[in-house]
N, C-alpha and C positions, 0 to 999 in steps of 0.2 A: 689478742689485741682487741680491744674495744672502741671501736669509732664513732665519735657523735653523728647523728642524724644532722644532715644537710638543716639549713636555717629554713631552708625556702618550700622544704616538701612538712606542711604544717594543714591545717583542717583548715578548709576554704580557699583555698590556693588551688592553684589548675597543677593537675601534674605532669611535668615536662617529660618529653620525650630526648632523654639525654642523648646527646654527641659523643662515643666514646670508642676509645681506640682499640680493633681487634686482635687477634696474636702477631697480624702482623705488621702494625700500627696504622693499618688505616681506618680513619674516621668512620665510623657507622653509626647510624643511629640506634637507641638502644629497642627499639621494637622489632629492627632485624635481628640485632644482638639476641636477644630473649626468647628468639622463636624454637621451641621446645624445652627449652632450660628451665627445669625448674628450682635452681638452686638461690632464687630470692628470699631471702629472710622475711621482709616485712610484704604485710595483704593489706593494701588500698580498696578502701571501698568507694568506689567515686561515682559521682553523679553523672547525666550523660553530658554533659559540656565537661567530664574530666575535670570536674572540681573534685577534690580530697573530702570526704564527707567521715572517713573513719580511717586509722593506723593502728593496723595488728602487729605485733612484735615477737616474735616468734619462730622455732625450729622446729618440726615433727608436731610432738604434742602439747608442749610449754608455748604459752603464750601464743598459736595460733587460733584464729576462730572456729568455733563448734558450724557444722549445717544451719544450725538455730538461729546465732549469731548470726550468719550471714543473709538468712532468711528474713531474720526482725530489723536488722539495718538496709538491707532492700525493699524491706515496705516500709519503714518508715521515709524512706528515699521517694518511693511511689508516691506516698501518701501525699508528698507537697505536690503533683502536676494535679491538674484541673479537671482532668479526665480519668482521674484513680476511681472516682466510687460510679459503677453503673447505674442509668437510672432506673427507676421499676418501673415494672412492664403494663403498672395500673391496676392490675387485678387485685382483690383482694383476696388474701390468702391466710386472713383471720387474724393478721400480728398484729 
């Protein structure tokens, strides 16, 4: 079966912390839900206020992100707070 992706989990959007029913229907949240489970298809790359900043689609090796990928999407995440680049220490060091 193939299921469209929710309207609402889209790039810039916070992502929710779903309400969802466990085996034995009671309501849980899905962060309790999720706690070891790794059987999520899709990798959110989110900002720290849990804005969606990137959507991986993917199983094992199709369509999930490389280290790389997730490495160059977290600095480019970095790169926008105000405190990303250190200042130099003053010395000259010939550059």
């Amino acid at each position: 079966m193939d299921y469209p992706m929710r309207a609402d989990l889209k790039i810039g959007n916070k992502f929710p912390d779903f309400e969802l029913p466990d085996y034995t229907g009671e309501i849980r949240k899905l962060s309790l839900l999720l706690r070891g489970f790794p059987g999520v298809l899709y990798t959110f790359i989110l900002d720290r206020d849990r804005t969606i900043y990137k959507i991986y689609n993917g199983w094992w090796f199709v369509g999930r992100p490389t280290a790389e990928e997730i490495r160059m999407d977290l600095r480019a995440l970095m790169s926008q707070r105000h405190d990303w680049v250190y200042p130099r220490s003053g010395k000259s060091d010939g550059r």
